[in-house]
N, C-alpha and C positions, 0 to 999 in steps of 0.2 A: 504493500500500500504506500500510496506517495503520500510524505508526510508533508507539512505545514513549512518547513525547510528547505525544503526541495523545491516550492512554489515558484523562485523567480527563474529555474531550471527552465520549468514544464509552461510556463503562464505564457508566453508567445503561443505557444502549440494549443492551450486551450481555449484563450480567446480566437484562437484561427480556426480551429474547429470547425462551429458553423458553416464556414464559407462552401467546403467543398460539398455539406449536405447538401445544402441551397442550389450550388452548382448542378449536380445529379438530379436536383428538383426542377430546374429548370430545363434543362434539354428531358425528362419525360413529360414535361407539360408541351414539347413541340414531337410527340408523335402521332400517329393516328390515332394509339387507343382515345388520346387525350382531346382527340380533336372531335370522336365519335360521344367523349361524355364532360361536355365541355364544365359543363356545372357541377361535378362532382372531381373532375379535376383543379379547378378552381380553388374550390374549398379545402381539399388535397395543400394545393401549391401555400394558401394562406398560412394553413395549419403546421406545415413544414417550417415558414418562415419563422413563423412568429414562436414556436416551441424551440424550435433548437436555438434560437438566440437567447431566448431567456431560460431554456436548461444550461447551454456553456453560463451564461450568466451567472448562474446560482451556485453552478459545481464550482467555479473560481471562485468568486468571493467565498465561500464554505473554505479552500484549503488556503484564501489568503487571509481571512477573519477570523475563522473558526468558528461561524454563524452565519445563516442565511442574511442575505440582502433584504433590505427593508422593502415593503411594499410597495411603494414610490420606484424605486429602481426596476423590482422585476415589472411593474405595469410601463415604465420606460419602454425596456425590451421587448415587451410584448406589442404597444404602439409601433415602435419602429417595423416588426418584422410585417404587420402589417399592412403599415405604407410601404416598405420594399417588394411588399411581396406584389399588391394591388400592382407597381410600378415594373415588376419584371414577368407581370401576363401576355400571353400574348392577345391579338385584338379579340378573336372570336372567343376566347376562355374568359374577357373582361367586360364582354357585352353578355357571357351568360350571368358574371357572377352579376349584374347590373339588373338585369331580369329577376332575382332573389331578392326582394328587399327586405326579407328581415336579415340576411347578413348585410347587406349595405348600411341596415337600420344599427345592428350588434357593433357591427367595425367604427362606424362614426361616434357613437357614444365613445366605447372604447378610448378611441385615439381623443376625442375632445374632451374627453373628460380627464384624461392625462394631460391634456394642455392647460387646462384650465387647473386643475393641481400643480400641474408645473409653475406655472408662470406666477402665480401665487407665493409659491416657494420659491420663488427665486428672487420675486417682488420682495419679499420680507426679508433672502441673505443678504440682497441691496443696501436693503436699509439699516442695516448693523454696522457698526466700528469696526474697522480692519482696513487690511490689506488684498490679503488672496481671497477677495470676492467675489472673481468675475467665475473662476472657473467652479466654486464650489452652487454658486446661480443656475450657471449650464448644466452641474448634475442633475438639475430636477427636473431640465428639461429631456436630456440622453444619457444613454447608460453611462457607466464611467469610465470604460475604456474608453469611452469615444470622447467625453468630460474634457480631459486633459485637450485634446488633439484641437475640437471646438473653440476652446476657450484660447489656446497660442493663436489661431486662426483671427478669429477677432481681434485680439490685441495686435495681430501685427496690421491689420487694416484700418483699427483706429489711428494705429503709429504714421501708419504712409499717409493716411489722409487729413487728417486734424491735428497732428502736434508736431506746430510750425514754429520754429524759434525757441522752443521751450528749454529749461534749465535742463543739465542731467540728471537722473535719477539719484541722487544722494541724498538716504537716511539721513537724520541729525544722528552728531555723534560718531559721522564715519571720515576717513579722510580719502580723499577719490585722487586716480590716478587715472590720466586720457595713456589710447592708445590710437586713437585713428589721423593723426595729424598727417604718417606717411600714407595712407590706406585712401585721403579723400581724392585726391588726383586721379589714383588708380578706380574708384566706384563711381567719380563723376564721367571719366570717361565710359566706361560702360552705360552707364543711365546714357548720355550722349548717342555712343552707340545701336544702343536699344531703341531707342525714339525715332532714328533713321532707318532700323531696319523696318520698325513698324508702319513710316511712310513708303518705304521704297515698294514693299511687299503689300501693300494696298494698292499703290500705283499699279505696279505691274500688273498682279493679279486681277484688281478689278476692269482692266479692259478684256481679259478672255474670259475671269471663272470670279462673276461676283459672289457666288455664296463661297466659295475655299478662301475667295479674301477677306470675309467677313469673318469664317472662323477662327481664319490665322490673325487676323485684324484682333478677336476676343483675347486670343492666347496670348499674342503677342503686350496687350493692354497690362492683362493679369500678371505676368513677369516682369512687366515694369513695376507691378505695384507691388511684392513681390521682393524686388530690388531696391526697390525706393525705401520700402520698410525695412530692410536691411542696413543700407548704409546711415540711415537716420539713428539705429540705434546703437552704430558702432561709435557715436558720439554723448548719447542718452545714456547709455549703460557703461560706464568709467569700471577699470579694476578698483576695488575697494579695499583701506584695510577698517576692520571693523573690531568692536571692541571684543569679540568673540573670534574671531581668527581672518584671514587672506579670503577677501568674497572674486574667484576668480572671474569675469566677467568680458564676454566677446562677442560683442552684439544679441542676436538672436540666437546665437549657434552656442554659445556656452555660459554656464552660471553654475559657479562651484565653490562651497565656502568649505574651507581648507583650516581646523581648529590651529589656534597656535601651538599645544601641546603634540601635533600631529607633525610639525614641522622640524624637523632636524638638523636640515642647513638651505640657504639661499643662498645663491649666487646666480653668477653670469650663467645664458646659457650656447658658450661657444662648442661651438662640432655638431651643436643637435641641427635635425634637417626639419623643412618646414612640413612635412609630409609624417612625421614619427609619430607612433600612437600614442605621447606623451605629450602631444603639443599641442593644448586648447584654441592657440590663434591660429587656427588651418590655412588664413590667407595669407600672413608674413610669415616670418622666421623669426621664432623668439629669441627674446634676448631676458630673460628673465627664468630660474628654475627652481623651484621647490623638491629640495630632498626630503621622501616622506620618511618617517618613523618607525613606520609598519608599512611592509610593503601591500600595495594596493590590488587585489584581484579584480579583473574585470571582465566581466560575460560579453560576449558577441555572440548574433543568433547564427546558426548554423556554423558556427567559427570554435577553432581551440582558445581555452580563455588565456588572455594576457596578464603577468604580475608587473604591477609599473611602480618601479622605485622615487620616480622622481614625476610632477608634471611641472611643464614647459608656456611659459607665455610670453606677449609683449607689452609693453610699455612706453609711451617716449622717452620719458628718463629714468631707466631703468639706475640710473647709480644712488640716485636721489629715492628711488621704491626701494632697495635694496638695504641702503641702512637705515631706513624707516622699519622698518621688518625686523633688522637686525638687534634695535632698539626695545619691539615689542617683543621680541623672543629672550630680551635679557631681563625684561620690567615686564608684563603682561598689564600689570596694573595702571602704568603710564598713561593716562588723558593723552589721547590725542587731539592735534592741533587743529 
């Protein structure tokens, strides 16, 4: 039996689960039988979606809790499959279940009365004091593997579209360190890039193929925004030292708070390459390294896991982060400036 221990081993493979039922679900709903009992297929395809999403649902949380999921989560699950399932009918099987209206009647409550529970619940995390509100709001709206995923999603589109000029993100109490001073040259030119390709390839395309240049025309928008939310917060999101240890910090792409008691030695980080799995700023070459304590195991999915002694990042003045650090690792208790 897989223990409680073993969960962050197995928890990819459980929450993936589902997919391939769903999948086998789907191609029997595009054969003949399916097509000779279209309303009994239907109901089939519903029933597949919406159970096996919210059984992996319950079987994970149970070996990552040690309790079932609250009812609010499993009727999440069971909404979404749902709506996924109604959305991956094909026409004739979705004009029969159409024809059925007391499951049209069943499914609508269902799903609206989970929004209406949700949105509620979410209206009221709003409304409380804190911080990590946005993604614990979206739990009550979708399950919570999906939670986390939602909620980065939104913040990064709040970041690219409305927060224009704004200060960096710096707690009181911390002292902040930039790293993007060499990095803007390099992501205005892309953004640059990106905007030209997005004109060129509407030109072109829309004199022969206006819908492929409309679609490329959407893609094309969305990795601007995308990008845009990227480079914005490689200026928003500064390395931090904070009064609890090294808040490592690299845009969107990393946020890692590193205790001081965990730290063993700082320094330069000459010879390491910007590509090593030690190296939080994947787009420069650090010059900054944290020797850890305890050497750090790290999982990767279908991958052998990696032990990382040391992590690796940048800074612009790295000499000036360095015996700031050096300071806190001799005083812990020292106010920072």
């Amino acid at each position: 039996m897989t223990s409680r221990a073993h969960f962050p081993a197995v928890a990819p493979f459980l929450r993936l689960a589902p997919l391939p039922i769903i999948a086998a679900a789907s191609l029997a709903i595009r054969t003949p039988w399916a097509a000779a009992h279209a309303g009994l297929a239907a109901l089939l395809f519903l029933w597949i979606t919406a159970d096996s999403l919210a059984t992996g649902l319950i079987v994970a949380e149970r070996m990552r809790l040690g309790r079932s999921p609250a009812a609010r989560v499993v009727l999440a699950a069971i909404a979404l499959g749902l709506v996924s399932g109604v959305l991956g009918l094909t026409p004739p099987l979705r004009s029969a279940l159409v024809d059925m209206p007391w499951v049209v009647t069943v499914g609508t409550a269902l799903v609206g009365g989970h929004l209406l529970y949700g949105v509620a619940g979410a209206w009221t995390v709003l409304r409380r004091p804190g911080v990590a509100k946005l993604e614990a709001a979206v739990a009550c709206l979708v399950p919570p593997p999906l939670a986390q995923f939602v909620a980065k999603e939104l913040a990064l589109l709040h970041l690219a579209l409305f927060r224009w000029r704004s200060p960096p993100d710096v707690p009181p109490g911390c002292q902040a360190y930039s790293y993007h001073r060499d990095l803007m040259p390099l992501m205005g030119g892309l953004l640059a890039a990106q905007v030209m390709e997005i004109v060129v390839v509407d030109v072109a395309l829309g004199i022969h193929h206006r819908t492929a240049a409309l679609v490329l025309f959407a893609v094309g928008d969305i990795g601007f925004i995308y990008l845009l939310g990227l480079t914005k917060s490689l200026r928003l999101h500064p390395v931090l030292l904070t009064p609890q240890g090294v808040r490592i910090r690299f845009g969107l792409l990393a946020d890692r708070l590193i205790p001081y008691d965990a730290i063993a030695h700082v320094g330069t980080a000459d010879g390491l390459e910007r590509r090593g799995p030690e190296n939080l700023s994947r787009l420069v070459v650090p010059n900054v390294t944290l020797t850890l304590a305890v050497p750090e195991a790290r999982r990767r999915f279908l991958r052998p896991a990696l032990t990382l002694t040391r992590l690796a990042f940048a800074v612009d003045e790295p000499r000036e982060f360095i015996g700031a650090v050096r300071e806190r690792l001799a005083d812990p208790q020292k106010p920072l400036e």
